[in-house]
N, CA, C and O atoms as a GROMACS GRO file, in nm:
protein
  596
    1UNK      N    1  10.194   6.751  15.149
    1UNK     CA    2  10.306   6.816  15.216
    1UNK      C    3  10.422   6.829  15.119
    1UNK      O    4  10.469   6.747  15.039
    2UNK      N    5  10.459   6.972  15.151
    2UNK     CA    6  10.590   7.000  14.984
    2UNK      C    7  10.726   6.895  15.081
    2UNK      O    8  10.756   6.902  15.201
    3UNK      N    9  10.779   6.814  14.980
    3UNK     CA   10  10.908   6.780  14.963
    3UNK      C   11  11.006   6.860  15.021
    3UNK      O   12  11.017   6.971  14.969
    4UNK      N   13  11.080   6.835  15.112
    4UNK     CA   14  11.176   6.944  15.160
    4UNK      C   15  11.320   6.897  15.091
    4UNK      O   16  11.363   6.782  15.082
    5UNK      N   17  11.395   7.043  15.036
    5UNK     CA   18  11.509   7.015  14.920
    5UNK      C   19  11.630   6.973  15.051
    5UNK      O   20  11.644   7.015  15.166
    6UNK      N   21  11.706   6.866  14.965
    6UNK     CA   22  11.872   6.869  15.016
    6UNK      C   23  11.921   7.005  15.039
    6UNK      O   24  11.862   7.102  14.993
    7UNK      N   25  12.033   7.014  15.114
    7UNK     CA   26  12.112   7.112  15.089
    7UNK      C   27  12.201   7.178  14.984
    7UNK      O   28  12.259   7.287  14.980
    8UNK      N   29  12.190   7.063  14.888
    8UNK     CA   30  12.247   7.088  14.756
    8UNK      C   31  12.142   7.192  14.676
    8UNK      O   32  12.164   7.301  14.622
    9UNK      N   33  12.022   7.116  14.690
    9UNK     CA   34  11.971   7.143  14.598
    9UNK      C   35  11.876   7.300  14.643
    9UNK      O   36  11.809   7.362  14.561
   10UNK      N   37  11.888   7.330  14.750
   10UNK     CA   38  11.823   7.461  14.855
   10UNK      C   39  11.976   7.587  14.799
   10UNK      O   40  11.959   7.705  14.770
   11UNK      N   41  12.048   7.548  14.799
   11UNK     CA   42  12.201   7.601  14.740
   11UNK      C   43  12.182   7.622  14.598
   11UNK      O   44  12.181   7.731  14.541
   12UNK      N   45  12.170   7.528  14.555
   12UNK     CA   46  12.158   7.549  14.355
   12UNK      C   47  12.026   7.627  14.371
   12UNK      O   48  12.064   7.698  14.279
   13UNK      N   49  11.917   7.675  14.400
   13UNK     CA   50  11.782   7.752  14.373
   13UNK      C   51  11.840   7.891  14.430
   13UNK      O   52  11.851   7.998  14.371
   14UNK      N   53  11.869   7.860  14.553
   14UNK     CA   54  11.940   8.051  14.601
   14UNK      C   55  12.059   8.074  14.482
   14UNK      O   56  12.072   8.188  14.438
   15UNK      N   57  12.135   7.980  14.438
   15UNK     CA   58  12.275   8.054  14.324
   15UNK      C   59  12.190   8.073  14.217
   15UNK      O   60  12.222   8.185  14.178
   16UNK      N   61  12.051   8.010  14.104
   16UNK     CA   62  12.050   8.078  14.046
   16UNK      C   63  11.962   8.205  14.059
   16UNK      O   64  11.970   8.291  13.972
   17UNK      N   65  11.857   8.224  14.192
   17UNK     CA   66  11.801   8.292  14.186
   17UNK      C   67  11.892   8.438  14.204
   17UNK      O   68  11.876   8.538  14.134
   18UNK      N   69  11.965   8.427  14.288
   18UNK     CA   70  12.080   8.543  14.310
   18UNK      C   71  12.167   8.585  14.148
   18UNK      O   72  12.191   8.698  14.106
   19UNK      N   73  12.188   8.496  14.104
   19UNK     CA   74  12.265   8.462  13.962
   19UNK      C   75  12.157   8.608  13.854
   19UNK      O   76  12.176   8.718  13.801
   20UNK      N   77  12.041   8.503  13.880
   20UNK     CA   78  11.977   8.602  13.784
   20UNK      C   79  11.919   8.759  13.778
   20UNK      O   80  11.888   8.824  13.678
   21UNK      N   81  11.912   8.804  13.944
   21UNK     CA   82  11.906   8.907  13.990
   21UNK      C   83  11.998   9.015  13.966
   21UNK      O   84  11.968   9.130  13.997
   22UNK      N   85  12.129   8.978  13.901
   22UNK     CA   86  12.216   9.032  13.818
   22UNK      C   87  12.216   9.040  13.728
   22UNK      O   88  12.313   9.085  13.667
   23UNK      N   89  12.100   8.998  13.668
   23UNK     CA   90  12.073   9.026  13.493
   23UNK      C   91  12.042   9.207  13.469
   23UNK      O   92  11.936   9.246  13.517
   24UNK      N   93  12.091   9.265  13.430
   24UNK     CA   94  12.061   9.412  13.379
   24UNK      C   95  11.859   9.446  13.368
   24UNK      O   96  11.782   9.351  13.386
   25UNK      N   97  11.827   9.532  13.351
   25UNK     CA   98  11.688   9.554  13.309
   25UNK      C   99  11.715   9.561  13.144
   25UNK      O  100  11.818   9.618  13.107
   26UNK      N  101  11.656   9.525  13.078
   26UNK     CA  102  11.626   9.531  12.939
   26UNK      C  103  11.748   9.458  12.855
   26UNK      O  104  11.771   9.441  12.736
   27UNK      N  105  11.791   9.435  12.935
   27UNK     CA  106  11.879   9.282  12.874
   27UNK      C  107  11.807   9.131  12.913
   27UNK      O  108  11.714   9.122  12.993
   28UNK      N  109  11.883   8.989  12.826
   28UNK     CA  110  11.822   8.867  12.851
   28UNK      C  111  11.941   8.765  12.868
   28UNK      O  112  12.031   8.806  12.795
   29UNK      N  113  11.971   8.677  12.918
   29UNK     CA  114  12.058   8.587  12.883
   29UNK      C  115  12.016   8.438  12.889
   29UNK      O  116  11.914   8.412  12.953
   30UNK      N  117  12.093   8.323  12.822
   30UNK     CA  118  12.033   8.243  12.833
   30UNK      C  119  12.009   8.081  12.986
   30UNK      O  120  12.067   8.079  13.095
   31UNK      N  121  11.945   8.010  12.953
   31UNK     CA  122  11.938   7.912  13.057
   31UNK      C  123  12.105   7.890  13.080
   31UNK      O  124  12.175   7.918  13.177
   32UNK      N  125  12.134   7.837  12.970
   32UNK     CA  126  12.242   7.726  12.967
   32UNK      C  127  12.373   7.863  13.017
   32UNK      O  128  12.482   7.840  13.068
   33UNK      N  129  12.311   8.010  12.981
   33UNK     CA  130  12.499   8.080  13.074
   33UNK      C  131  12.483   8.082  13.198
   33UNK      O  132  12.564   8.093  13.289
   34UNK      N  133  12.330   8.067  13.198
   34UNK     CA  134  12.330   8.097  13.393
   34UNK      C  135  12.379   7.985  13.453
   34UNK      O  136  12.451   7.993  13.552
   35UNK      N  137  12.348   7.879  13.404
   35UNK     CA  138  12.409   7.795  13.444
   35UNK      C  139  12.576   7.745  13.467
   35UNK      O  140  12.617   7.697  13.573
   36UNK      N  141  12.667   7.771  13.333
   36UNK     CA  142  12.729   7.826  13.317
   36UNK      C  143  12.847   7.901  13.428
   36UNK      O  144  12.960   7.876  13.470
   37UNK      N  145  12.736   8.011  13.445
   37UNK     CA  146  12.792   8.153  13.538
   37UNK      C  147  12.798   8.067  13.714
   37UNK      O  148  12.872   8.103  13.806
   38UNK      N  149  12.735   7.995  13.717
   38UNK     CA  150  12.781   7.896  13.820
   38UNK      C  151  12.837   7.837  13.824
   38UNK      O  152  12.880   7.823  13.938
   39UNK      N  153  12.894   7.749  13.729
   39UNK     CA  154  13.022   7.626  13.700
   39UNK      C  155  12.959   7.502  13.707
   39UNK      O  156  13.012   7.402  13.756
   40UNK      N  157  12.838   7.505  13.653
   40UNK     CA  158  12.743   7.394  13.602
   40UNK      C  159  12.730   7.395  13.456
   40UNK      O  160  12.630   7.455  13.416
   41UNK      N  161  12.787   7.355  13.386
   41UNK     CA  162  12.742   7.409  13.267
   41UNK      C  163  12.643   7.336  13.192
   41UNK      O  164  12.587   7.382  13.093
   42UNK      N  165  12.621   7.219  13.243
   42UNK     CA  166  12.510   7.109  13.195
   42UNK      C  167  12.399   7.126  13.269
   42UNK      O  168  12.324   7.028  13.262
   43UNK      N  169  12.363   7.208  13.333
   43UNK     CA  170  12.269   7.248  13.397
   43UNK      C  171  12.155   7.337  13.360
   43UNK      O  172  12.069   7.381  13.437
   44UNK      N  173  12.165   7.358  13.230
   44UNK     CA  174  12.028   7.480  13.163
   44UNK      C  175  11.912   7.423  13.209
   44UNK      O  176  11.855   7.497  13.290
   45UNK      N  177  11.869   7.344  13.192
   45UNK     CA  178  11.731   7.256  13.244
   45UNK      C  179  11.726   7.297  13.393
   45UNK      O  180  11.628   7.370  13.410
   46UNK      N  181  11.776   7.281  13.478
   46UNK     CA  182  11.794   7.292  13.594
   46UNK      C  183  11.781   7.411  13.610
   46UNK      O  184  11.667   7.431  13.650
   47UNK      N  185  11.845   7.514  13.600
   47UNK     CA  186  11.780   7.684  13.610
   47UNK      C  187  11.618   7.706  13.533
   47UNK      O  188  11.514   7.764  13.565
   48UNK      N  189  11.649   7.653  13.456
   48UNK     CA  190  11.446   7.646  13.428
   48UNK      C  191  11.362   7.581  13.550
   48UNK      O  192  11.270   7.649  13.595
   49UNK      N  193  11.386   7.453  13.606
   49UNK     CA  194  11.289   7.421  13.689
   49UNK      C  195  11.298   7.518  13.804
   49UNK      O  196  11.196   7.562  13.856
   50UNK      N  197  11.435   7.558  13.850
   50UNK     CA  198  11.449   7.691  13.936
   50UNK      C  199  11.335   7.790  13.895
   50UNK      O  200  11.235   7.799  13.966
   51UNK      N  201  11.345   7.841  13.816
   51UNK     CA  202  11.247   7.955  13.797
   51UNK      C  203  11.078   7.906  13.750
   51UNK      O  204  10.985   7.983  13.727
   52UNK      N  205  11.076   7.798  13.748
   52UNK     CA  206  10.958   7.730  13.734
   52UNK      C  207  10.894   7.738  13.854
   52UNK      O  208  10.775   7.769  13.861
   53UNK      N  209  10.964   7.712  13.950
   53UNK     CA  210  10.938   7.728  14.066
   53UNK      C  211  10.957   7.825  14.181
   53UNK      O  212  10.943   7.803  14.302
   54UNK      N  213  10.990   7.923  14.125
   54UNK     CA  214  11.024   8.074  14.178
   54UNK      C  215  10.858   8.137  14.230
   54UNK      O  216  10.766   8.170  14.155
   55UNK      N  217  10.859   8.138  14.396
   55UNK     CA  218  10.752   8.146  14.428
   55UNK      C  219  10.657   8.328  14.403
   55UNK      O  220  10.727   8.427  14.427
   56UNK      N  221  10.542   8.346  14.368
   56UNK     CA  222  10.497   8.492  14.381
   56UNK      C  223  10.505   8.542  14.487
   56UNK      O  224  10.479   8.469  14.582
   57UNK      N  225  10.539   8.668  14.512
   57UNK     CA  226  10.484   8.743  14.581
   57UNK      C  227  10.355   8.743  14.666
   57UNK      O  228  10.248   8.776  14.615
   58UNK      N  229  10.367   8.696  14.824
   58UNK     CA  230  10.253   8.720  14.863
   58UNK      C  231  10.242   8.886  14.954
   58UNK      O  232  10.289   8.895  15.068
   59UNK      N  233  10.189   8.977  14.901
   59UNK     CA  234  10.182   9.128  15.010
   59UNK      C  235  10.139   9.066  15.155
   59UNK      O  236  10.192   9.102  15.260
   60UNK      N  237  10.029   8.960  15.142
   60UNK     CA  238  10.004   8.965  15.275
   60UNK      C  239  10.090   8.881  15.373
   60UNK      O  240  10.048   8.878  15.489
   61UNK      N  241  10.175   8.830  15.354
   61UNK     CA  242  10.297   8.770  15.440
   61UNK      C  243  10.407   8.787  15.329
   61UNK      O  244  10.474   8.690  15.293
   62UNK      N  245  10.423   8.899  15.281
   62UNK     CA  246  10.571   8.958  15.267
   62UNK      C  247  10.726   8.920  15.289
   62UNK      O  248  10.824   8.948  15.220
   63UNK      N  249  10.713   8.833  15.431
   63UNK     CA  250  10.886   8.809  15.464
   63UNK      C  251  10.838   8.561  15.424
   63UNK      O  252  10.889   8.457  15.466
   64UNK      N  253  10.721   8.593  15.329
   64UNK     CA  254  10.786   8.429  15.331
   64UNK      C  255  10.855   8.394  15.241
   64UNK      O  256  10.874   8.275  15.267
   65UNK      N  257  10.901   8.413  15.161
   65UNK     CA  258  11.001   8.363  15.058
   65UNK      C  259  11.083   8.497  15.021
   65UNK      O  260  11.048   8.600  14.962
   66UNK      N  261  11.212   8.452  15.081
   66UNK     CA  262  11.330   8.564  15.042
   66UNK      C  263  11.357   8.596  14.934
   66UNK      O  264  11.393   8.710  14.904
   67UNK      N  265  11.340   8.475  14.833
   67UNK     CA  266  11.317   8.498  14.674
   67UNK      C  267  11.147   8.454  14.600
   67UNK      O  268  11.068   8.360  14.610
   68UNK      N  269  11.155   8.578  14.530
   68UNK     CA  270  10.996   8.569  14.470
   68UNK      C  271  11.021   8.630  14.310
   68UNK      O  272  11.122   8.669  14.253
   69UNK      N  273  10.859   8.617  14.264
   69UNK     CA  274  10.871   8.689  14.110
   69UNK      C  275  10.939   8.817  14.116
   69UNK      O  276  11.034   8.861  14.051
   70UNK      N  277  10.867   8.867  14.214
   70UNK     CA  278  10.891   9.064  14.240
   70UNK      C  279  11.051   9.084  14.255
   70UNK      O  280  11.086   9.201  14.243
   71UNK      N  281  11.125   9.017  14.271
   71UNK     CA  282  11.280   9.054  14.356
   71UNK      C  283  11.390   8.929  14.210
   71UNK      O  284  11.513   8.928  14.199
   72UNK      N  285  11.314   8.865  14.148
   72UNK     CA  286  11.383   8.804  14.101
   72UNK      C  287  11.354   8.800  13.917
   72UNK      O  288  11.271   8.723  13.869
   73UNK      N  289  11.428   8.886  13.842
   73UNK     CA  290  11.349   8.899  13.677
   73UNK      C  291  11.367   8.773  13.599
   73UNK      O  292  11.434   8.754  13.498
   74UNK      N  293  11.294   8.692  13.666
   74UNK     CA  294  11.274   8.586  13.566
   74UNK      C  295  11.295   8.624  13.403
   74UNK      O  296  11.373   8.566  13.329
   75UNK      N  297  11.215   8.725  13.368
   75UNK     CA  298  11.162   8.738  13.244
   75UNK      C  299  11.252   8.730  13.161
   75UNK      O  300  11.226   8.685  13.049
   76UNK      N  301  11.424   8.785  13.207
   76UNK     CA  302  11.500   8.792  13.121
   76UNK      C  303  11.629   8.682  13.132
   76UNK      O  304  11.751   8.687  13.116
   77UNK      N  305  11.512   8.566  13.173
   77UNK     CA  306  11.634   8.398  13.115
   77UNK      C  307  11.522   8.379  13.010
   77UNK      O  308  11.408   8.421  13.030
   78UNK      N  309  11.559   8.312  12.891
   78UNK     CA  310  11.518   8.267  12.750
   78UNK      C  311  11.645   8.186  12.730
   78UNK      O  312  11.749   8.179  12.795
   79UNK      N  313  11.587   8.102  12.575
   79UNK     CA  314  11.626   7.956  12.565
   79UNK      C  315  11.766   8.017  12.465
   79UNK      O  316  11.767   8.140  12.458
   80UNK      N  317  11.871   7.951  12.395
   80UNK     CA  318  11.969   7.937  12.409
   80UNK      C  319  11.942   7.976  12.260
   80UNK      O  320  12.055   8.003  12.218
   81UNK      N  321  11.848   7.995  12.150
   81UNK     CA  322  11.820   8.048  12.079
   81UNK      C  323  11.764   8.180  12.054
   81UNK      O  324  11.737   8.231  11.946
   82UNK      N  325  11.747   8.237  12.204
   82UNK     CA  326  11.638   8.368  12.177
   82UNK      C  327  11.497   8.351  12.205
   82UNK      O  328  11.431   8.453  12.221
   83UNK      N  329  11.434   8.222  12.216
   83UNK     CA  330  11.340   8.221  12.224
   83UNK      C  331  11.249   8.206  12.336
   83UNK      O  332  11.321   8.189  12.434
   84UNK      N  333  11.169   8.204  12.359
   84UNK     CA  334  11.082   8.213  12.498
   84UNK      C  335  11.042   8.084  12.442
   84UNK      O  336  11.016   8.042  12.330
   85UNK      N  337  11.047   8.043  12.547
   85UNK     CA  338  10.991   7.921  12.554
   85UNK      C  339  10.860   7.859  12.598
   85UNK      O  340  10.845   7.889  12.717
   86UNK      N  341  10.744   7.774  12.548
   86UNK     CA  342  10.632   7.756  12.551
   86UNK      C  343  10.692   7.690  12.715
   86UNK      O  344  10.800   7.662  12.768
   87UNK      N  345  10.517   7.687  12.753
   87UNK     CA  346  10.540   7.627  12.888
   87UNK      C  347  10.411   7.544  12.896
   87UNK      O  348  10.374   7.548  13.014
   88UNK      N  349  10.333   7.476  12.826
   88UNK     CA  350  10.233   7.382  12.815
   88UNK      C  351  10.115   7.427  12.861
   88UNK      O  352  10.039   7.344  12.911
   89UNK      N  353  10.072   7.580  12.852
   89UNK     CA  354  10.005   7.630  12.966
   89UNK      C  355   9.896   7.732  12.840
   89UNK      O  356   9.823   7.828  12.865
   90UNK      N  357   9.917   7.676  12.728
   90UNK     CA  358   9.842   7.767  12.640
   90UNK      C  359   9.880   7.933  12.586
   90UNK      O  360   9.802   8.018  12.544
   91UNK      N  361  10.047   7.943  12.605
   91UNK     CA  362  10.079   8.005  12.623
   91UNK      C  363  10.082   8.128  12.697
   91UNK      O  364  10.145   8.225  12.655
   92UNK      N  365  10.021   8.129  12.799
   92UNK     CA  366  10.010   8.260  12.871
   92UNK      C  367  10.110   8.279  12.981
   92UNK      O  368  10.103   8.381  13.048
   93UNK      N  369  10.209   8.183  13.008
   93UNK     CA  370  10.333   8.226  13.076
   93UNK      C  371  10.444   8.339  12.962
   93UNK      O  372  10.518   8.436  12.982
   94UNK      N  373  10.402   8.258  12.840
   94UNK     CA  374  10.519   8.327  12.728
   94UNK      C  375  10.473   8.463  12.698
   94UNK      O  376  10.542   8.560  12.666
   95UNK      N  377  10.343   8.457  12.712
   95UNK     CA  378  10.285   8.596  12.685
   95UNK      C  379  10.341   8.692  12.811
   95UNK      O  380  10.418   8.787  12.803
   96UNK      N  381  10.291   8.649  12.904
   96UNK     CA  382  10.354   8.706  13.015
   96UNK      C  383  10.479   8.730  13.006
   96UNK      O  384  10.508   8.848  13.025
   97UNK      N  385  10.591   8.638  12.975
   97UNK     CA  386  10.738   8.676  12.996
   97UNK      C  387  10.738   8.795  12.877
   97UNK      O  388  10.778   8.909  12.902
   98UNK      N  389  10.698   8.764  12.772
   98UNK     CA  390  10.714   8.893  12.674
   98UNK      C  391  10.680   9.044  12.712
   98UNK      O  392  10.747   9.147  12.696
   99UNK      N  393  10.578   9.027  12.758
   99UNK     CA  394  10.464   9.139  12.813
   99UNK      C  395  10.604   9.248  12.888
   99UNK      O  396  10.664   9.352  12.858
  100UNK      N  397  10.603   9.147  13.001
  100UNK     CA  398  10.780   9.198  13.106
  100UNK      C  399  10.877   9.253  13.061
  100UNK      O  400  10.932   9.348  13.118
  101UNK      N  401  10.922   9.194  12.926
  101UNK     CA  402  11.054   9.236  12.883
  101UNK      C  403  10.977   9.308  12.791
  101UNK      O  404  11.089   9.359  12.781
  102UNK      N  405  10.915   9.355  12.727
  102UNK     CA  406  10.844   9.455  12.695
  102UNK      C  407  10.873   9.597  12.742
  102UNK      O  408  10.935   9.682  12.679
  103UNK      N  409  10.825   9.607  12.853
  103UNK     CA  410  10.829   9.703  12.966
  103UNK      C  411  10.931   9.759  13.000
  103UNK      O  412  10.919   9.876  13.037
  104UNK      N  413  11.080   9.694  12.997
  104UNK     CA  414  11.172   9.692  13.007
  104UNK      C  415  11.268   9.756  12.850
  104UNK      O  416  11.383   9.800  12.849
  105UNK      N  417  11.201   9.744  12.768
  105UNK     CA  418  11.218   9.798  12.657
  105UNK      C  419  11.299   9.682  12.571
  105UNK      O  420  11.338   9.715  12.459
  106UNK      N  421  11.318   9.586  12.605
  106UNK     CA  422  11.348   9.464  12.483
  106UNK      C  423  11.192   9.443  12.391
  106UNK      O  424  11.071   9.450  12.410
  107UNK      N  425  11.316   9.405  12.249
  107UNK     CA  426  11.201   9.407  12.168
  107UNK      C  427  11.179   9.229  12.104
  107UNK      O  428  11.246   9.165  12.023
  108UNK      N  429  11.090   9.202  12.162
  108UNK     CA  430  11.078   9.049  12.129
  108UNK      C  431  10.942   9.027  12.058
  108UNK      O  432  10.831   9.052  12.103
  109UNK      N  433  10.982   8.963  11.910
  109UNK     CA  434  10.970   8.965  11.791
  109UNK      C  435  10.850   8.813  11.805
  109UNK      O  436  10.885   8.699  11.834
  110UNK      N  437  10.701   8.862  11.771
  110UNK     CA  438  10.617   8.754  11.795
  110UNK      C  439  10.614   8.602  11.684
  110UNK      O  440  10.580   8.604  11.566
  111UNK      N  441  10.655   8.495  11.753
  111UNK     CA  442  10.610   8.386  11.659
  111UNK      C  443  10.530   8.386  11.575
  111UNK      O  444  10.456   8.483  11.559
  112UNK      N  445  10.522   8.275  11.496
  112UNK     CA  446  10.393   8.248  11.379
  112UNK      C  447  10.364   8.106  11.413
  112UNK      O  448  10.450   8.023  11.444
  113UNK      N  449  10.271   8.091  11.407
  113UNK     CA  450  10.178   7.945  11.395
  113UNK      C  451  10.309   7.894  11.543
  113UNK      O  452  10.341   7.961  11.641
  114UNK      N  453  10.352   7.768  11.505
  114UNK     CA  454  10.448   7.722  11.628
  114UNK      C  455  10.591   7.710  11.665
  114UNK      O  456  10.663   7.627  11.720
  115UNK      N  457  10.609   7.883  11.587
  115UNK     CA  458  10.700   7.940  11.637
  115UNK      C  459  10.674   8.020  11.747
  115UNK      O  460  10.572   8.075  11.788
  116UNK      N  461  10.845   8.013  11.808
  116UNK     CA  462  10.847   8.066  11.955
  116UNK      C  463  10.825   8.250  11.893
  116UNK      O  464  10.826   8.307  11.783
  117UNK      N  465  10.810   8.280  11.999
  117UNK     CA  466  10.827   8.432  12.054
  117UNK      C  467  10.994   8.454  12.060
  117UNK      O  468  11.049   8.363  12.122
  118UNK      N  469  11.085   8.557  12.008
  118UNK     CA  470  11.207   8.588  12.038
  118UNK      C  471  11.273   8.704  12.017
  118UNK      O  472  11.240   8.779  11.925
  119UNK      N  473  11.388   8.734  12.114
  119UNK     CA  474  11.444   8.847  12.120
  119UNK      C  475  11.642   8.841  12.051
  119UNK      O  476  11.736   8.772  12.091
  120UNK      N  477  11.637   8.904  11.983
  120UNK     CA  478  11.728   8.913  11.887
  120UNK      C  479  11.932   8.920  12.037
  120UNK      O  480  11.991   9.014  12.090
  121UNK      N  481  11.945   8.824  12.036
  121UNK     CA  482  12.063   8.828  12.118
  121UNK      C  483  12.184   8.971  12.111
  121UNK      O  484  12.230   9.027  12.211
  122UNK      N  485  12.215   9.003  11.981
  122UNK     CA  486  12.300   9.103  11.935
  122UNK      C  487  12.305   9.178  11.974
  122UNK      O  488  12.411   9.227  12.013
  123UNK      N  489  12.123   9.260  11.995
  123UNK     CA  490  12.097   9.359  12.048
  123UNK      C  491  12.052   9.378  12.231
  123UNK      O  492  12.054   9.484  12.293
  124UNK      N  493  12.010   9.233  12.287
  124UNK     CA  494  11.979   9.272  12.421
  124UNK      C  495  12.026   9.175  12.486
  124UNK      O  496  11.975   9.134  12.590
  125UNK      N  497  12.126   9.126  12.436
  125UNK     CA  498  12.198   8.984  12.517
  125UNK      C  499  12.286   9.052  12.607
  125UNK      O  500  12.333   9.166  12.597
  126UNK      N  501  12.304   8.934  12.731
  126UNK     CA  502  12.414   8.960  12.832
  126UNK      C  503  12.472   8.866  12.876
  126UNK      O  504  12.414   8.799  12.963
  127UNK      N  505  12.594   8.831  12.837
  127UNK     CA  506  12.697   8.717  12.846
  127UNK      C  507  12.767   8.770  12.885
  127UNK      O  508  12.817   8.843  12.800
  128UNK      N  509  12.833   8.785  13.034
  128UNK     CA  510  12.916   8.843  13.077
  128UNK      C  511  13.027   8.689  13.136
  128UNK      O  512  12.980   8.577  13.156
  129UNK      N  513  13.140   8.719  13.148
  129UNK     CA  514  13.268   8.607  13.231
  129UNK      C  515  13.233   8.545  13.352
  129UNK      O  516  13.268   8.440  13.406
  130UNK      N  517  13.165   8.623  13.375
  130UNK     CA  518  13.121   8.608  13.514
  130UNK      C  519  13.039   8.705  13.577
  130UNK      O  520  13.025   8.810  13.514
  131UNK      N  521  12.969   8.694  13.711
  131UNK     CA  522  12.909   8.753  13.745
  131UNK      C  523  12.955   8.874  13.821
  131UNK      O  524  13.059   8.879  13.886
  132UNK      N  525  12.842   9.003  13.803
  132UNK     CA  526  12.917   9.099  13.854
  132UNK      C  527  12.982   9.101  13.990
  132UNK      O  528  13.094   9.133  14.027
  133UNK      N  529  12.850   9.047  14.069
  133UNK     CA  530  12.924   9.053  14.189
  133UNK      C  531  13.047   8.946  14.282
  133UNK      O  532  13.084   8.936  14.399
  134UNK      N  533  13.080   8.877  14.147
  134UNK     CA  534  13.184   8.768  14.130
  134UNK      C  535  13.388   8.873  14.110
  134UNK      O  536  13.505   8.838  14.125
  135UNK      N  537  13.313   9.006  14.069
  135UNK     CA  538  13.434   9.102  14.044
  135UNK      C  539  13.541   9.106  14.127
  135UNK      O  540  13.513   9.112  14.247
  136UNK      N  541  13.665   9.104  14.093
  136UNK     CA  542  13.769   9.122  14.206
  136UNK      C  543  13.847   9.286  14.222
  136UNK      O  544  13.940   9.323  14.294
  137UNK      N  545  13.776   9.350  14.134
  137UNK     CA  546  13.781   9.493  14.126
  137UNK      C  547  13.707   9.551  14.119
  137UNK      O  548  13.606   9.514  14.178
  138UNK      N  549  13.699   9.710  14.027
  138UNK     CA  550  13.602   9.751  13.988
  138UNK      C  551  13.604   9.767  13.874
  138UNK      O  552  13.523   9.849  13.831
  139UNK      N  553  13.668   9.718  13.803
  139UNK     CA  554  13.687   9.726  13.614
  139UNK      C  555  13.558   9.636  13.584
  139UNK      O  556  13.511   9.558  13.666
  140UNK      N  557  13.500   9.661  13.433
  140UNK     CA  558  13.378   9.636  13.427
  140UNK      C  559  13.341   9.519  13.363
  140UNK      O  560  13.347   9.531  13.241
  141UNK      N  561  13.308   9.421  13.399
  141UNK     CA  562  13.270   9.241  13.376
  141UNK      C  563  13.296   9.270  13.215
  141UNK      O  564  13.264   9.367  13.147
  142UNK      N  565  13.360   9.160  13.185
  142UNK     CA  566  13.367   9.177  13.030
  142UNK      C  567  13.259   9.080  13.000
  142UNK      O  568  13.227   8.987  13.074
  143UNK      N  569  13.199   9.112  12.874
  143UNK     CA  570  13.082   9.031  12.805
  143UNK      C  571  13.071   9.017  12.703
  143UNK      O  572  13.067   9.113  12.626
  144UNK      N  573  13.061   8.874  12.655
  144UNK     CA  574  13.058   8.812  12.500
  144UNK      C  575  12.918   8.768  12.454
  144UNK      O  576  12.818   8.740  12.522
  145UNK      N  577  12.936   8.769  12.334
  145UNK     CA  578  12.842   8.731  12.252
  145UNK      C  579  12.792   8.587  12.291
  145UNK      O  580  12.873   8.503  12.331
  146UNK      N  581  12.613   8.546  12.275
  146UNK     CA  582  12.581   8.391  12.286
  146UNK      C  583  12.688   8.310  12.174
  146UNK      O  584  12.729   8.195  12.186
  147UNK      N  585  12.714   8.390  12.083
  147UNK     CA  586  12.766   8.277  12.000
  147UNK      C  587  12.915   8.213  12.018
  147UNK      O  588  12.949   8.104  11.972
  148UNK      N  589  13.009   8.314  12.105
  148UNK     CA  590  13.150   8.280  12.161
  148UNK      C  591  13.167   8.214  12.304
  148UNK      O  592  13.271   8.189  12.366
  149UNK      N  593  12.991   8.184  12.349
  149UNK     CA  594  12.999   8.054  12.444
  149UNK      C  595  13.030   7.911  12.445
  149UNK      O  596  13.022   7.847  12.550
   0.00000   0.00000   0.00000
C-alpha cells in the first residue's frame, strides 16, 4: 500500500510539477532554479525525486493523476551543469530525456565513456526571476544566465 504524502509534501510535488510546466519547449533549466523559483533553494534533490516520481500517463483512466509525463516536460530539468543525469537504470531514462529534448529542438551533446549527456546552457537555458505565472503585469519575466544564480 503507497505511503500517503503530508500536506507539505502533496504541496511541494503540485509546486514543482506546476513550476516546471512553465518551462518553454526547447529550453532546459536546472534542478537547483526550480527549486529556487519556489523559495527553496536547498531543495534541487527534492525536485528530482518529484519528477522521479511523476506518474505516466494512463489513456485508459485518463482523469487519475492531474499531473503525469504527458502534461508535465520533465525532459527539460537537467543537473546544474548541463548535464542529464544518469539514473542507475543503464541509462535508458537519459536516453529517453535526450531523445525528448531532441524533438523539441535542443541540442544535447552525447557523453563519452562516463560522461554525462549535455546541453550547452547559453544557448537553451531558462533562468527566469521568477515564474511566469508569478507576473504582476504583463512585461516579460526577466531571465539570467545559470551562471548569475
Amino acid at each position: 500500500m503507497p505511503r500517503e504524502q503530508s500536506d507539505e509534501a502533496a504541496w511541494w510535488f503540485d509546486a514543482v510539477y506546476r513550476a516546471v510546466q512553465q518551462i518553454p519547449p526547447g529550453r532546459v533549466t536546472s534542478y537547483r532554479h526550480v527549486a529556487e523559483l519556489l523559495g527553496f533553494p536547498k531543495r534541487a534533490r527534492q525536485v528530482g525525486v518529484c519528477l522521479k516520481h511523476l506518474p505516466d500517463y494512463d489513456p485508459a483512466d485518463p482523469d487519475r493523476h492531474f499531473f503525469h509525463g504527458d502534461n508535465v516536460p520533465w525532459q527539460r530539468v537537467i543537473n546544474s551543469k548541463g548535464g542529464i543525469s544518469p539514473r542507475g537504470d543503464g541509462g535508458s531514462a537519459a536516453n529517453r530525456q535526450a531523445v525528448k529534448l531532441r524533438q523539441e529542438g535542443v541540442q544535447v551533446v552525447n557523453g563519452r565513456g562516463a560522461e554525462e549527456s549535455h546541453v550547452d546552457f547559453s544557448a537553451y537555458g531558462w533562468f527566469p526571476s521568477r515564474l511566469p505565472d508569478e507576473s504582476d503585469d504583463d512585461s516579460e519575466v526577466e531571465v539570467k544566465s545559470e551562471t548569475s544564480t
